[in-house]
N, CA, C and O of each residue as an XYZ file, in Angstrom:
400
protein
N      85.221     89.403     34.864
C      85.337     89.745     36.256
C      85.628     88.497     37.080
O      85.749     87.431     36.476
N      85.741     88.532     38.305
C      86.346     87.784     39.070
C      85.295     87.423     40.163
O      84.458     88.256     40.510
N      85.341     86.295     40.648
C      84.629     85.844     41.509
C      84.858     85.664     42.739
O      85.173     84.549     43.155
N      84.736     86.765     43.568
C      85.160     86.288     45.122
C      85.364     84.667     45.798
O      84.621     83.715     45.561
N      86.315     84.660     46.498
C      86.658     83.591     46.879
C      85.445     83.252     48.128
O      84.758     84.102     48.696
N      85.420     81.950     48.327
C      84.656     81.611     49.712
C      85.248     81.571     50.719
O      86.077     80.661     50.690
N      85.238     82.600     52.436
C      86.083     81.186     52.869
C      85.277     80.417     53.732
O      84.102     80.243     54.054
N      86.884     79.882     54.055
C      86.188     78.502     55.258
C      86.408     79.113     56.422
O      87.165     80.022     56.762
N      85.586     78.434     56.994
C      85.413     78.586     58.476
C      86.426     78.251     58.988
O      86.870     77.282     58.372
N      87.257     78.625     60.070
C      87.913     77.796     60.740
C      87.475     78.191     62.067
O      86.725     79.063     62.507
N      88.305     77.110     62.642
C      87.680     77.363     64.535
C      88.530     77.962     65.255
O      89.707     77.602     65.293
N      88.012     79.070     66.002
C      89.124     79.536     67.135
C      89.998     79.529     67.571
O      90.064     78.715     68.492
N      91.197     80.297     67.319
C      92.296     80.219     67.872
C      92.596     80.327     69.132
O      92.352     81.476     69.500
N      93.238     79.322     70.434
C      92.705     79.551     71.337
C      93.637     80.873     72.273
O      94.859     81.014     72.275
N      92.733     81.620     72.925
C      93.478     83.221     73.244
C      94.500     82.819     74.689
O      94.574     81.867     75.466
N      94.971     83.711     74.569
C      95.925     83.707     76.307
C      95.045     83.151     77.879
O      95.340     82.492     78.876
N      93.911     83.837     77.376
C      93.139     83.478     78.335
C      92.717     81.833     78.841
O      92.483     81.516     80.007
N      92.693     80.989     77.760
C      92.005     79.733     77.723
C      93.238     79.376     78.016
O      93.350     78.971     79.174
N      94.508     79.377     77.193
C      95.737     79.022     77.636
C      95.920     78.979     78.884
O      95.802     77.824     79.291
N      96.227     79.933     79.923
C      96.577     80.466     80.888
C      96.018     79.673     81.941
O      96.673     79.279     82.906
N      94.694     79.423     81.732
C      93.142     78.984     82.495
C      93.853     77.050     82.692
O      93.817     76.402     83.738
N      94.410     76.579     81.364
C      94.767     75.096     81.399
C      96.217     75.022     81.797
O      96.883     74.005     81.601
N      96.575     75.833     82.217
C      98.166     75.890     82.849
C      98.143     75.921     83.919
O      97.483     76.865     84.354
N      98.733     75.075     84.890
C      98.929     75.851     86.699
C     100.335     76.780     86.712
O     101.479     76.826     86.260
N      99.151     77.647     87.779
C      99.943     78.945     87.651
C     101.262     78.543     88.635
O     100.989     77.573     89.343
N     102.265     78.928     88.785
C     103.413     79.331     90.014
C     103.117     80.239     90.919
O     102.965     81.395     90.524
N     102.945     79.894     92.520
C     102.691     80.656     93.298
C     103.698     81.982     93.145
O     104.891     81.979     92.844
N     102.870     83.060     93.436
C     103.567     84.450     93.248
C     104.047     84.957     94.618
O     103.445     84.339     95.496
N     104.990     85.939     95.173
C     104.723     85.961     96.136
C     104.160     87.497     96.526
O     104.182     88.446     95.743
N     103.486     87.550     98.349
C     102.703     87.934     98.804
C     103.201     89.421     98.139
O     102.366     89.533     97.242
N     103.892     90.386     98.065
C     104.353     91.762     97.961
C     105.517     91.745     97.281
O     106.411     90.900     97.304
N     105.402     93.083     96.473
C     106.565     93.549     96.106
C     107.969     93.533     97.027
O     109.137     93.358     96.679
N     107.506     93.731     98.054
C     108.749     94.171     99.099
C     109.422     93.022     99.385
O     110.592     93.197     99.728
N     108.961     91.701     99.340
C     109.695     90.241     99.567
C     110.529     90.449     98.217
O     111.653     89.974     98.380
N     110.399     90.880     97.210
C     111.281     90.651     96.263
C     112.373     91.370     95.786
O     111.810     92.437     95.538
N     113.482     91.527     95.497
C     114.324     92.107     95.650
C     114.271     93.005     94.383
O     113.727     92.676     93.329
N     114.993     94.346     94.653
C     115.127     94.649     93.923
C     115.727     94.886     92.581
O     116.859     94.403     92.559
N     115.342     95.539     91.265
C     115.900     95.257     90.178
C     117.417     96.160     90.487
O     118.588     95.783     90.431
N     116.771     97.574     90.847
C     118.655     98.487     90.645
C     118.304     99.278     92.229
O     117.965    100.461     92.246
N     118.389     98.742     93.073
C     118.047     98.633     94.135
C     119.712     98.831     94.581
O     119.772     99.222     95.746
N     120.720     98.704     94.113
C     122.121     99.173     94.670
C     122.372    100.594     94.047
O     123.239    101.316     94.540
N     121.546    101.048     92.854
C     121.795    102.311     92.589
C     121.208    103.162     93.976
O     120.165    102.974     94.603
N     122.374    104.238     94.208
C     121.982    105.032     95.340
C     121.386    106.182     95.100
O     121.211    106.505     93.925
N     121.066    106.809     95.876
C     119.443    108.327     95.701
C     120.706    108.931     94.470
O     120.397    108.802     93.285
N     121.590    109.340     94.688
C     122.152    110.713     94.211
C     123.248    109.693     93.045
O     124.338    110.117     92.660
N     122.721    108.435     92.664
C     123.506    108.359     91.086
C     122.034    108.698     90.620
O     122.149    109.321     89.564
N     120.681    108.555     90.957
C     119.234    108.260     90.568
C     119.415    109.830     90.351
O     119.006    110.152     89.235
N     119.955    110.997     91.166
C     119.450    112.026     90.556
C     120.404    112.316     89.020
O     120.081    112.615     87.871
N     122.063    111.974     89.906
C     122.870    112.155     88.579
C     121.826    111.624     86.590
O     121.761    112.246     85.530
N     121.223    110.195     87.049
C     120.660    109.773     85.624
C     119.572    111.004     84.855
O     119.327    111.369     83.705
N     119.015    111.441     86.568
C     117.877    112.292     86.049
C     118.514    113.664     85.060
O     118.094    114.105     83.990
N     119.575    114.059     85.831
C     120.302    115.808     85.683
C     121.325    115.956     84.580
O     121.552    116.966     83.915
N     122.076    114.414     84.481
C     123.324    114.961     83.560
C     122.610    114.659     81.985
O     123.117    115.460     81.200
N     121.884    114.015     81.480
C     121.145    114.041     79.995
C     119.869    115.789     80.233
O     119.430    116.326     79.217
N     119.713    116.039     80.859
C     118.871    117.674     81.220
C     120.177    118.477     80.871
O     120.505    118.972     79.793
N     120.776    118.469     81.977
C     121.362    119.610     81.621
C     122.532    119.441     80.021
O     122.618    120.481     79.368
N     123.170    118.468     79.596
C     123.646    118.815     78.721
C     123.143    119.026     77.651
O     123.499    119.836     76.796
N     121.570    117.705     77.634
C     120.835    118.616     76.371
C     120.792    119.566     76.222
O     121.266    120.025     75.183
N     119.956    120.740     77.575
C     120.003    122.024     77.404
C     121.027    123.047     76.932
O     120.759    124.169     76.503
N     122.397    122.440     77.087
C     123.329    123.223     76.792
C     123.615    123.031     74.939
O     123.838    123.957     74.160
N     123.531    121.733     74.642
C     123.612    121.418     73.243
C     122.526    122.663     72.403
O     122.930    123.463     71.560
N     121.293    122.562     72.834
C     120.235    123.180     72.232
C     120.633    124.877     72.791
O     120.436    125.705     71.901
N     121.062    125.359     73.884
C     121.355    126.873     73.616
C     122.667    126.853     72.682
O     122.711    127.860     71.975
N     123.618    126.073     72.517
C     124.722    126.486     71.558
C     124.363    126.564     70.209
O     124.988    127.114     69.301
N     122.927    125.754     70.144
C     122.537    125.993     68.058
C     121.409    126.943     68.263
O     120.641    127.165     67.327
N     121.233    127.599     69.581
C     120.444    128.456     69.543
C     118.750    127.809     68.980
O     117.944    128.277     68.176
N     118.724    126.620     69.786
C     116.956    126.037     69.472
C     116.353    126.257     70.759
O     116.139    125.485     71.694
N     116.074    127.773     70.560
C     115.068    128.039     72.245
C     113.588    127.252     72.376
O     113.205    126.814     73.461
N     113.056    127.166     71.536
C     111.643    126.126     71.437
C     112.228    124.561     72.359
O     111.859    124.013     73.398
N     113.174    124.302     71.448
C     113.706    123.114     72.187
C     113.682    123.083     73.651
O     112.958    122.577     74.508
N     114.664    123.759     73.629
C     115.088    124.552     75.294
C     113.949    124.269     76.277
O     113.946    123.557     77.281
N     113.231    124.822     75.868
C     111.850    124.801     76.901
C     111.116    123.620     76.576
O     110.578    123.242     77.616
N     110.771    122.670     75.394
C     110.077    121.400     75.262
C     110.796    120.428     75.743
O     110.086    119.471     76.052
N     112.104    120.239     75.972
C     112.645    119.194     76.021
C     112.760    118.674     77.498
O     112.689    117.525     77.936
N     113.004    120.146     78.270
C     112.937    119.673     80.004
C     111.571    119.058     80.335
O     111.642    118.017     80.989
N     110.092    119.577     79.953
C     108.949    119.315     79.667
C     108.620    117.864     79.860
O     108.062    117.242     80.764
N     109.106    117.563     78.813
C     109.019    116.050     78.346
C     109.964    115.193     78.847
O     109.754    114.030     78.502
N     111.181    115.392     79.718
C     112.222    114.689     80.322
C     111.317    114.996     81.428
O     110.558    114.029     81.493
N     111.003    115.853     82.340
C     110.365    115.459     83.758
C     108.820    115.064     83.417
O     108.143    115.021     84.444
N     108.245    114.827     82.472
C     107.115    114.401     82.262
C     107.373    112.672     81.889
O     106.509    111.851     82.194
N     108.573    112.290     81.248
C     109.043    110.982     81.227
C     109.176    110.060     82.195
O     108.819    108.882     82.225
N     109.944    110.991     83.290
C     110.173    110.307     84.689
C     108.837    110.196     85.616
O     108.221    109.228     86.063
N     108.680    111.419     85.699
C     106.963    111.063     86.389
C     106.427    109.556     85.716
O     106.550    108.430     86.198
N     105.833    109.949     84.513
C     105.117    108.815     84.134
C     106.017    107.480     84.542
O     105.392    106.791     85.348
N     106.872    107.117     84.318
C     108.029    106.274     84.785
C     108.235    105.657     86.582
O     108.215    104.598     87.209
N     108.395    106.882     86.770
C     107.920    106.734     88.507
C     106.450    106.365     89.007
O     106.203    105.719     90.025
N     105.367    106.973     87.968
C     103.621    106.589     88.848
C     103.751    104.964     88.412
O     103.299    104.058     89.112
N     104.466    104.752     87.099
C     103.639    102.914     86.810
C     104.126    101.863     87.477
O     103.720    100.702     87.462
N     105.583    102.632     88.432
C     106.056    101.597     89.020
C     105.903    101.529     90.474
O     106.093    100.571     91.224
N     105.440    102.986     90.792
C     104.958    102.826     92.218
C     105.976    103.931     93.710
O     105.981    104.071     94.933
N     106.729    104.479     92.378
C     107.934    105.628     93.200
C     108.861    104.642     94.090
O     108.936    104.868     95.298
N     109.608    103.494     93.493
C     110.082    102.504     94.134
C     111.702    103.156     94.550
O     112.635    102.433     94.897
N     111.766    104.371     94.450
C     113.328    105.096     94.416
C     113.241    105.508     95.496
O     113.981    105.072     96.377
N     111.954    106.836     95.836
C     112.044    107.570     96.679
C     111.415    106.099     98.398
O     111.858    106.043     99.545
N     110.591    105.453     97.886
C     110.077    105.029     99.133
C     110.992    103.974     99.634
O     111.283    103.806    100.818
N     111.426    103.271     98.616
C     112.770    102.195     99.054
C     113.961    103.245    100.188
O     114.632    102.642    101.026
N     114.005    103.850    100.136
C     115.096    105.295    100.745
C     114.074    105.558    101.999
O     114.655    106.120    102.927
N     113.122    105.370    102.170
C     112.507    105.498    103.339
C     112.738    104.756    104.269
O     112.879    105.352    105.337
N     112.843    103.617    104.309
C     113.146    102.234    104.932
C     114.140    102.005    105.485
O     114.140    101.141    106.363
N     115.175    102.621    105.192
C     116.510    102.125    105.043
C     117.198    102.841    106.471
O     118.385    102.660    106.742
């Protein structure tokens, strides 16, 4: 039989945190809104086009092979995509369009 190995100790690898802590940071600035936006030239109605034209042609792909399960899971999960998509960033589509 075999004899388990020992090990050695070693010391701490040091985490992001300790890192981070011995770095000076770069001032950030005060708000989102000083900073420009990423697709901030896309306009409301290409934002809906991205939303509508992958919906609706999926849907049409999936009634031509006749996958009705599909049919109904797939819109589901495409407006359940965008939601989630829209809450983590803060609905920066619809409220940027407020302003303006």
């Amino acid at each position: 039989m075999r004899k388990s190995k020992k090990r050695k100790k070693r010391t701490p690898y040091p985490g992001r945190n300790q890192r981070a802590a011995s770095q000076p940071q770069s001032p950030q600035p005060q708000s989102q809104e000083e900073q420009p936006r990423k697709f901030g030239w896309i306009p409301l109605w290409g934002w809906v086009l991205i939303f509508l034209v992958p919906l609706v042609s999926s849907e049409l792909m999936f009634y031509r092979v006749g996958r009705v399960v599909s049919m109904i899971l797939f819109p589901v999960a495409w407006i359940g995509f965008w939601v989630v998509v829209m809450q983590q960033s803060g609905w920066p589509i619809l409220k940027g369009r407020k302003k303006r």
